[in-house]
C-alpha positions in Angstrom: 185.4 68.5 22.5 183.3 70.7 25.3 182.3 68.7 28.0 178.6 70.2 29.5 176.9 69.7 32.2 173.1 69.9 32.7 171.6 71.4 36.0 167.8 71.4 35.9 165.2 69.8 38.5 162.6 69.5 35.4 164.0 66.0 33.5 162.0 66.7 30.5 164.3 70.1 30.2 167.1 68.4 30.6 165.9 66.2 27.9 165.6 69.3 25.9 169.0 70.2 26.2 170.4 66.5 25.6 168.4 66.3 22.3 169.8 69.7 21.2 173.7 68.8 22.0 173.6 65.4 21.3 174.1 65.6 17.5 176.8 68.3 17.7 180.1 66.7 16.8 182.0 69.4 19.3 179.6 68.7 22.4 179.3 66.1 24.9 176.8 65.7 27.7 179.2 64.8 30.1 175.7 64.0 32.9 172.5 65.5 34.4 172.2 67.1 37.6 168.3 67.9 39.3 169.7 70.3 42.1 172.5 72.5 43.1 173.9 70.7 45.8 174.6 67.2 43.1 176.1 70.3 40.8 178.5 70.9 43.0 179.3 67.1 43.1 179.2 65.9 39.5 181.3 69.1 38.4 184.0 68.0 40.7 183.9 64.8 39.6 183.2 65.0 35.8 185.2 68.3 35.6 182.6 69.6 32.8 183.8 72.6 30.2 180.7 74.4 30.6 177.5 73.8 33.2 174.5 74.8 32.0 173.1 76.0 35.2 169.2 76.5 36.1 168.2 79.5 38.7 165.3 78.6 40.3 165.7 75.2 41.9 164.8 73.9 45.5 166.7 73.0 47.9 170.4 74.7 46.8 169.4 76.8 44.0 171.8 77.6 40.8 172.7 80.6 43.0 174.9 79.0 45.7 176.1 76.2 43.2 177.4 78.3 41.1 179.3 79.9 43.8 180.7 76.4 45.2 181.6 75.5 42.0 183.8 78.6 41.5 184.8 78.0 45.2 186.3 74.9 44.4 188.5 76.4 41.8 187.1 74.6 38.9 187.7 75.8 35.7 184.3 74.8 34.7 182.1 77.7 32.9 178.6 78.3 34.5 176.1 79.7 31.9 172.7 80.0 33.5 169.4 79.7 32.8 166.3 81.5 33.6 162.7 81.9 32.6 162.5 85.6 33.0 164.5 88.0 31.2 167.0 90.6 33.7 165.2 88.9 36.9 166.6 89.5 40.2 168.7 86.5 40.1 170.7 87.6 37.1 173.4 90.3 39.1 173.9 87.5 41.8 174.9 84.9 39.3 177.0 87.3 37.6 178.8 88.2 41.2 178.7 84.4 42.2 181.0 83.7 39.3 178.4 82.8 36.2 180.6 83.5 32.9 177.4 85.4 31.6 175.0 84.5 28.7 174.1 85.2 25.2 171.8 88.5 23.9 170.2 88.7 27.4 172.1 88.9 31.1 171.1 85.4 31.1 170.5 82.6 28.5 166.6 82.2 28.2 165.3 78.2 29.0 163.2 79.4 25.3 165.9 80.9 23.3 166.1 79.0 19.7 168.5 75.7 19.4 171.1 77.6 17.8 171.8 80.3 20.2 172.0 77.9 23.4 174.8 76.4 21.2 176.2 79.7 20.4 176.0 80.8 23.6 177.9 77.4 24.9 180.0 77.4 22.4 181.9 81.1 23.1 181.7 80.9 26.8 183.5 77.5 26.5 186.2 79.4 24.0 186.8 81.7 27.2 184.9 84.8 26.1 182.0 86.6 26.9 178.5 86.3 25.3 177.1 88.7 27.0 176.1 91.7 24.1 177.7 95.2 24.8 173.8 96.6 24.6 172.4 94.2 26.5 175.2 95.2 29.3 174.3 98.4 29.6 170.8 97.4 29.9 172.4 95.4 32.6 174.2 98.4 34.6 171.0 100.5 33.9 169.1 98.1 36.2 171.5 96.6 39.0 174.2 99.4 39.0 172.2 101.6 41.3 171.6 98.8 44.0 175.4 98.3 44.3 176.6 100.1 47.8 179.6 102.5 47.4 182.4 100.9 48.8 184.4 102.3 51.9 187.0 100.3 51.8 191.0 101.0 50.1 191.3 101.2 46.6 191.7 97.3 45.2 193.6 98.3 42.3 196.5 100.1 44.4 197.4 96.4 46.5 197.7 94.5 42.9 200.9 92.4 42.8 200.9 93.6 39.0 199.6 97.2 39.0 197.6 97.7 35.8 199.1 100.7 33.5 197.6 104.1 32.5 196.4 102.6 29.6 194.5 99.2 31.3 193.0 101.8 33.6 191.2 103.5 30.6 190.2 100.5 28.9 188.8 98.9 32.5 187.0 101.8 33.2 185.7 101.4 29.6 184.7 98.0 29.9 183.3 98.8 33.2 180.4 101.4 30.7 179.5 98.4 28.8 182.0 99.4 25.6 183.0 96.9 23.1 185.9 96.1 21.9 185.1 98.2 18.7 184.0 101.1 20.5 186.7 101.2 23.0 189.2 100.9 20.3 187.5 104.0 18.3 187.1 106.1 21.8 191.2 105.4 22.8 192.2 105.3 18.9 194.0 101.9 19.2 192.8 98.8 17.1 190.4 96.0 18.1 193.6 93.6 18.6 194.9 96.3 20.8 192.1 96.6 23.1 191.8 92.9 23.1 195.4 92.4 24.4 194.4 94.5 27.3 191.2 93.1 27.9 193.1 89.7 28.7 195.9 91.2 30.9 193.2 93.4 32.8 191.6 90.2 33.2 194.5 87.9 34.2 195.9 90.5 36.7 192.2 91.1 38.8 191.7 87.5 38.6 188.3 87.6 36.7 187.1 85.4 34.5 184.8 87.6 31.6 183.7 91.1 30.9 180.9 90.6 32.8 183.1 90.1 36.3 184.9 93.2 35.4 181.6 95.1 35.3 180.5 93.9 38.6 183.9 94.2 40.3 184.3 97.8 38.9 180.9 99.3 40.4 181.5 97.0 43.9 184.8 98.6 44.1 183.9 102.6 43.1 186.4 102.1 39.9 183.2 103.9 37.9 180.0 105.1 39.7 176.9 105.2 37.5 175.8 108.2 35.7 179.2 109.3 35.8 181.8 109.0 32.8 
């Protein structure tokens, strides 16, 4: 059973989202949240699977709740929600720690019943939904506004140094590459690739394909324009 969460300061879209849950036998509305700030408190206390996380909200917006939340070392997923597809607020979700969103860079408050629950359904499995075309739609837009970094290179002070191999498939990830495609570029299978995916993963300490894209253009791991 996935426990959600529902973050929204609009009741009747939270009423939305109730009605479309509700009759799945796999998904529970754990409770209802109308600001960032109770967020924060409900997901200590009802330790949700997924938190379906609006942006724009006053007071503490979805922002700096979804940062707290990931703060706090909860293991809960944030999916977010906006109203305007690849705003401004999608990169700074994706840095605060948002596990990223299905067929756009965030999950649309008017995308069809069946893709919210899709969308909920594989973030909560502990993948990403995020579409490999839709993320290089999402490096052609925030990439350039990412500083270069002049600081030591992060992958050089790992406790666990990745291999030659993880290297290839980060910086790989990093271009918005599936599985599939990465696979055909290094000539190793789709299982392959996928084993590497979760040990790049475990060893940076990210949680999705998205965090590695973010963490590899903070860090100067790939530069854009560049292959």
């Amino acid at each position: 059973m996935v426990g959600v969460l529902l973050v929204d300061d609009q009741p009747l879209l939270r009423l939305g989202f109730r009605s479309v849950l509700n009759p799945e036998p796999d998904l529970e509305v754990l409770g209802e949240a109308g600001g960032g700030a109770e967020a924060v408190t409900m997901t200590r206390a009802l330790r949700p699977d997924v938190v379906l996380m609006d942006v724009r909200m006053p007071g503490m917006d979805g922002i700096e709740a979804t940062r707290r939340i990931i703060a706090d070392g909860s293991p809960a997923k944030v999916v977010v929600l906006t109203t305007f597809d690849l705003d401004e607020y999608v990169y700074d979700a994706l840095r605060a720690g948002a596990s990223c969103q299905k067929n756009n860079p965030s999950l649309l408050k008017d995308a069809a019943p069946a893709e919210l629950l899709h969308g909920i359904r594989v973030v909560a499995a502990g993948e990403s939904a995020l579409a490999p075309a839709v993320t290089r739609r999402l490096i052609a837009r925030f990439a350039e506004q990412v500083p270069v970094p002049e600081r030591p290179d992060p992958l050089a002070a790992l406790p666990d140094p990745l291999t030659g191999r993880e290297h290839e498939v980060l910086r790989a990830l990093a271009k918005g590459l599936s599985n599939r495609e990465i696979g055909a570029r290094l000539h190793l299978s789709e299982l392959t690739i996928k084993v590497h995916v979760g040990r790049i993963l475990t060893k940076l300490g990210l949680r999705d394909r998205a965090q590695v894209i973010v963490f590899a253009y903070e860090h100067g791991i790939v530069r854009p324009g560049r292959e």
